[in-house]
C-alpha positions as CSV (number, residue, x, y, z in Angstrom):
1,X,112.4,135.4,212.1
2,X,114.6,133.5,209.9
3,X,113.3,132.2,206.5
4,X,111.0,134.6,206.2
5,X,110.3,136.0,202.8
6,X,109.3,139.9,202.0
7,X,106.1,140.8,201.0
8,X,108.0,141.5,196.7
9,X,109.2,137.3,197.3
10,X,106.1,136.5,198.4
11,X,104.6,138.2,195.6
12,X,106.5,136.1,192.8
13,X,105.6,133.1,194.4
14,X,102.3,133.8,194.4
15,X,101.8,134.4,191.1
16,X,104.5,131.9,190.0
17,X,102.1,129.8,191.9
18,X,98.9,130.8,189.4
19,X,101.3,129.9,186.6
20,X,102.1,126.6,187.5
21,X,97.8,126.0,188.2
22,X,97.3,126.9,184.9
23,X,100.5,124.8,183.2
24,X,99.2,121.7,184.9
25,X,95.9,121.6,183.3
26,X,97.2,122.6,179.7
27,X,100.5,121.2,179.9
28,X,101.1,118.9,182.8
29,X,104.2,117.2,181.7
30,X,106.1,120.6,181.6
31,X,108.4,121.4,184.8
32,X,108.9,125.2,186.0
33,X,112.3,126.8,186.8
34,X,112.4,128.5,190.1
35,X,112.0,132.4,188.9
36,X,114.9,133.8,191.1
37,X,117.5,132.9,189.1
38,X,120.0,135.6,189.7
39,X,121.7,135.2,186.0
40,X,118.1,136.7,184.7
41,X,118.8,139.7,185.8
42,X,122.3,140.2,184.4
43,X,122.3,143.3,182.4
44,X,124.9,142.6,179.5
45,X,123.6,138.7,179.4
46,X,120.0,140.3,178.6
47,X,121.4,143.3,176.5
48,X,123.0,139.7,174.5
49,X,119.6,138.2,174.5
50,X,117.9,141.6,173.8
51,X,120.2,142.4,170.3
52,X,118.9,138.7,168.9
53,X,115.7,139.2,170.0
54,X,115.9,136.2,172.2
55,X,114.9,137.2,175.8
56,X,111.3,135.9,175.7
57,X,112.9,132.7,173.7
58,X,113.5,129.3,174.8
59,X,117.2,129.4,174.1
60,X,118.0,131.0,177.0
61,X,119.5,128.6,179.4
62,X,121.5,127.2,176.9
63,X,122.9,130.9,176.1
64,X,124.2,131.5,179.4
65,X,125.5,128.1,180.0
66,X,127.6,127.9,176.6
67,X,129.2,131.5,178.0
68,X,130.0,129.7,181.8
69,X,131.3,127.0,179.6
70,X,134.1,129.8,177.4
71,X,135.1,130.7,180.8
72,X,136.5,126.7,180.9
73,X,139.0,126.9,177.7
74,X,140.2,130.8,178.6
75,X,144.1,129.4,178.9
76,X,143.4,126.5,176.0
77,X,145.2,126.9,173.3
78,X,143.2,127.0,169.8
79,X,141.1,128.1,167.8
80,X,137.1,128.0,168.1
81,X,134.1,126.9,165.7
82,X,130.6,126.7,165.1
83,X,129.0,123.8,162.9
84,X,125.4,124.9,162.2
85,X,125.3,129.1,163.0
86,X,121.3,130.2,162.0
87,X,122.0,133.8,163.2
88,X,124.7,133.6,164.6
89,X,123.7,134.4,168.1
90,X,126.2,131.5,169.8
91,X,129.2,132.7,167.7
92,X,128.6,136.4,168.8
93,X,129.2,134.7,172.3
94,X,132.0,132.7,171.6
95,X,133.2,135.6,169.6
96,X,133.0,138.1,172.4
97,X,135.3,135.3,175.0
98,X,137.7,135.3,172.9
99,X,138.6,138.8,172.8
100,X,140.4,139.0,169.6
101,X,142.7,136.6,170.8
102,X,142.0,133.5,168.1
103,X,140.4,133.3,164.9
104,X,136.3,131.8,165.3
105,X,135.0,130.0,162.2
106,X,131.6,129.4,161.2
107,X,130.9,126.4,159.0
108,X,127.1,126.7,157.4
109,X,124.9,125.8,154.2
110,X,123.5,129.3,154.5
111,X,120.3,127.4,153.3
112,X,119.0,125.9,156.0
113,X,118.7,122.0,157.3
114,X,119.7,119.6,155.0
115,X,117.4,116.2,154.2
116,X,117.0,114.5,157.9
117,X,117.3,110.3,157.6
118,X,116.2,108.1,159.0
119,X,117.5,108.2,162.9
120,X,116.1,111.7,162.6
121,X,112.7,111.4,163.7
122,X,109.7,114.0,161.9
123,X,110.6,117.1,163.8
124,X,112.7,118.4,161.1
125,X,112.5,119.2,157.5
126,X,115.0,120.6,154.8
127,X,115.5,123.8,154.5
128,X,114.0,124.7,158.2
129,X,116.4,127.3,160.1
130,X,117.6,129.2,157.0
131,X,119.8,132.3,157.3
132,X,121.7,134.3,155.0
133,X,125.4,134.4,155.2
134,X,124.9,138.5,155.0
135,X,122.7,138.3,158.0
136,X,125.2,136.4,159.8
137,X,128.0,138.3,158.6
138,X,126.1,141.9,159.6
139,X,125.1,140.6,163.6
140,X,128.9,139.9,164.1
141,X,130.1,143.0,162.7
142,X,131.9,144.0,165.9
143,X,134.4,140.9,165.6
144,X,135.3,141.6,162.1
145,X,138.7,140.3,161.2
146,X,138.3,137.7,164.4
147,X,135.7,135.6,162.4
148,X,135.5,133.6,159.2
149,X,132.6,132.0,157.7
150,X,132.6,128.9,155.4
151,X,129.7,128.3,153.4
152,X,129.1,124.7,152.4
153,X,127.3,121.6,153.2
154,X,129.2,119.4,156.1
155,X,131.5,118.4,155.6
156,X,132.4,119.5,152.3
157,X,134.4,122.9,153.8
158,X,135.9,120.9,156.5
159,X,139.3,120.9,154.7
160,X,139.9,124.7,155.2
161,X,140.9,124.1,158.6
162,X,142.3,121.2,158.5
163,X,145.8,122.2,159.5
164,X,144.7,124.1,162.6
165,X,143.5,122.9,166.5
166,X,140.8,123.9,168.4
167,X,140.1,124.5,172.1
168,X,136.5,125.2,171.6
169,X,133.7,123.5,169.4
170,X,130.2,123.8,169.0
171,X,127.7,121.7,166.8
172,X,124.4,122.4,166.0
173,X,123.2,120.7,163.1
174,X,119.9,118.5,164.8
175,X,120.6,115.7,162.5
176,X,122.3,112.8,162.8
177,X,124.8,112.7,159.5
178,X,126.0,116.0,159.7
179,X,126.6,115.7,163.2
180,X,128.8,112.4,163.4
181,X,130.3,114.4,160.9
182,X,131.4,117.5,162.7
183,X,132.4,115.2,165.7
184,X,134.5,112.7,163.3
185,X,136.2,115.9,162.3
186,X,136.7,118.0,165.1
187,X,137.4,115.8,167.9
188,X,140.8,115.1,166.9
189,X,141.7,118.3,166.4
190,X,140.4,119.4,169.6
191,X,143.1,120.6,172.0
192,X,143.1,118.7,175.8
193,X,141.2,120.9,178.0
194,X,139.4,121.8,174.9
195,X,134.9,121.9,175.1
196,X,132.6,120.6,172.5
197,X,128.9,121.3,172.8
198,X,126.5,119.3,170.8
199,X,123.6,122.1,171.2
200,X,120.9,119.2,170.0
201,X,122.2,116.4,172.6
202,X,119.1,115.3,174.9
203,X,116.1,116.7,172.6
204,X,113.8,114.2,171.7
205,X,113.2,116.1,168.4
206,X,116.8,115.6,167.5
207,X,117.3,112.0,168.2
208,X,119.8,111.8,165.2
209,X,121.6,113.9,167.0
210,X,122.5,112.1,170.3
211,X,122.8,108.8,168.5
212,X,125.2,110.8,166.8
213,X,127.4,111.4,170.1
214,X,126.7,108.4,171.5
215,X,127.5,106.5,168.8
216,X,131.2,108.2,168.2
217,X,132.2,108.8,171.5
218,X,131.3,105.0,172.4
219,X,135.2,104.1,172.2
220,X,136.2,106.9,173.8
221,X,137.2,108.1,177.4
222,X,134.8,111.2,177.2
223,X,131.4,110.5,176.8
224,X,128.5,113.6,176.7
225,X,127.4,115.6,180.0
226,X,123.8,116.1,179.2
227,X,122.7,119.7,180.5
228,X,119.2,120.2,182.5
229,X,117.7,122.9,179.4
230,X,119.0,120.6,176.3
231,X,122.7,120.4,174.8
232,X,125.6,118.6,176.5
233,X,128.9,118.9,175.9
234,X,132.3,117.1,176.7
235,X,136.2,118.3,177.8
236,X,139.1,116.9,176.0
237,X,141.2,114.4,178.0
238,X,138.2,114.1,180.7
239,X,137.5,110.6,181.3
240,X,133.3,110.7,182.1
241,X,131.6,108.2,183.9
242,X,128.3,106.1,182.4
243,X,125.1,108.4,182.7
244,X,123.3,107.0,186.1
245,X,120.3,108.5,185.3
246,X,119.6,107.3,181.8
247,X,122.1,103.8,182.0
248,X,123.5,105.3,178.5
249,X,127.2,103.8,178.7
250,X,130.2,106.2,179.0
């Protein structure tokens, strides 16, 4: 008969089905993925997720949809950069796509978060997400002489690159200065075609952040996509239509 499931589907459901009892009385407000996402399954995606000890994390979706996303600026011309590494898990991603074929810098304090203002909310603190520039360094070993790091507060090491262009950019700084910053900076210099992901867009622990965006971009054509699992990002040259769904203008 058509539609029907096998007894292993039925299975999943059944027990996805406990899950979701139990998440309504402890956390109602949450909302459950479907669990037969195919992408789940891909080996060298979870061997990724595996090697930063990320699998059972909540970074997931984001992971996988910043690697669809380096699939988008494969012909771009540029180079590529990371504002706000920790471990460097995203580089080693953006690393990996570009095969050797452009240099990847990594701008960081190496110290952590710097003081969050006031548009940042209490979520954060200075000093949270601290990683040493050896760490970093060491868990993107494969891609040496394809990477550079640049230790510094933002924007202060901005400069280094000044002269170059970019066909892929991503910020993750979850506070409000240094991301207008990075944005300032960078979107100039990004290439048309070119991707910036704002890792922090759509978190309500990072509102800094999005007014950040929203707050650049306001006078420009391209305005932020804001992805289902957090993050949104924008392609050079795109026009993007106002946000229906939260009536944020484009």
């Amino acid at each position: 008969m058509a539609g029907t499931q096998s007894p292993e589907s039925d299975s999943l459901l059944q027990r996805f089905d406990v899950l979701r009892a139990i998440a309504r009385r402890l956390v109602p407000e949450y909302r459950f993925h479907w669990p037969q996402m195919g992408w789940w399954e891909n080996e060298a995606f979870n061997d990724y997720l595996d090697r930063f000890v990320e699998r059972e994390g909540n970074n997931t979706d984001r992971r996988f949809m910043v690697s669809q996303l380096l699939r988008l600026v494969s012909e771009v011309p540029g180079d590529t950069a990371e504002v706000g590494c920790y471990q460097g898990a995203m580089s080693w991603l953006i690393c990996q796509a570009n095969q050797g074929r452009r240099m990847h810098h990594l701008f960081d304090s190496f110290e952590g978060l710097s003081a969050p203002g006031k548009d940042d909310g209490g979520h954060w603190e200075a000093g949270a997400l601290a990683c040493s520039e050896d760490r970093v360094r060491a868990n993107l070993l494969e891609f040496a002489g394809c990477f550079q790091t640049h230790r510094g507060w933002v924007p202060e090491r901005f400069e280094s690159v000044a002269g170059q262009r970019f066909s892929f950019v991503h910020i993750d700084v979850d506070l409000h200065d240094p991301t207008y910053a990075s944005l300032a900076f960078f979107y100039p210099l990004l290439n048309p075609g070119g991707i910036l992901v704002c890792d922090d867009y759509g978190f309500t622990s990072c509102p800094g952040a999005q007014l950040a965006c929203d707050s650049y971009l306001r006078d420009k054509p391209e305005a932020m996509v804001q992805l289902s699992a957090g993050g949104g990002f924008l392609i050079k040259g795109t026009a993007t239509a106002a946000d229906s769904a939260s009536g944020d203008p484009a």
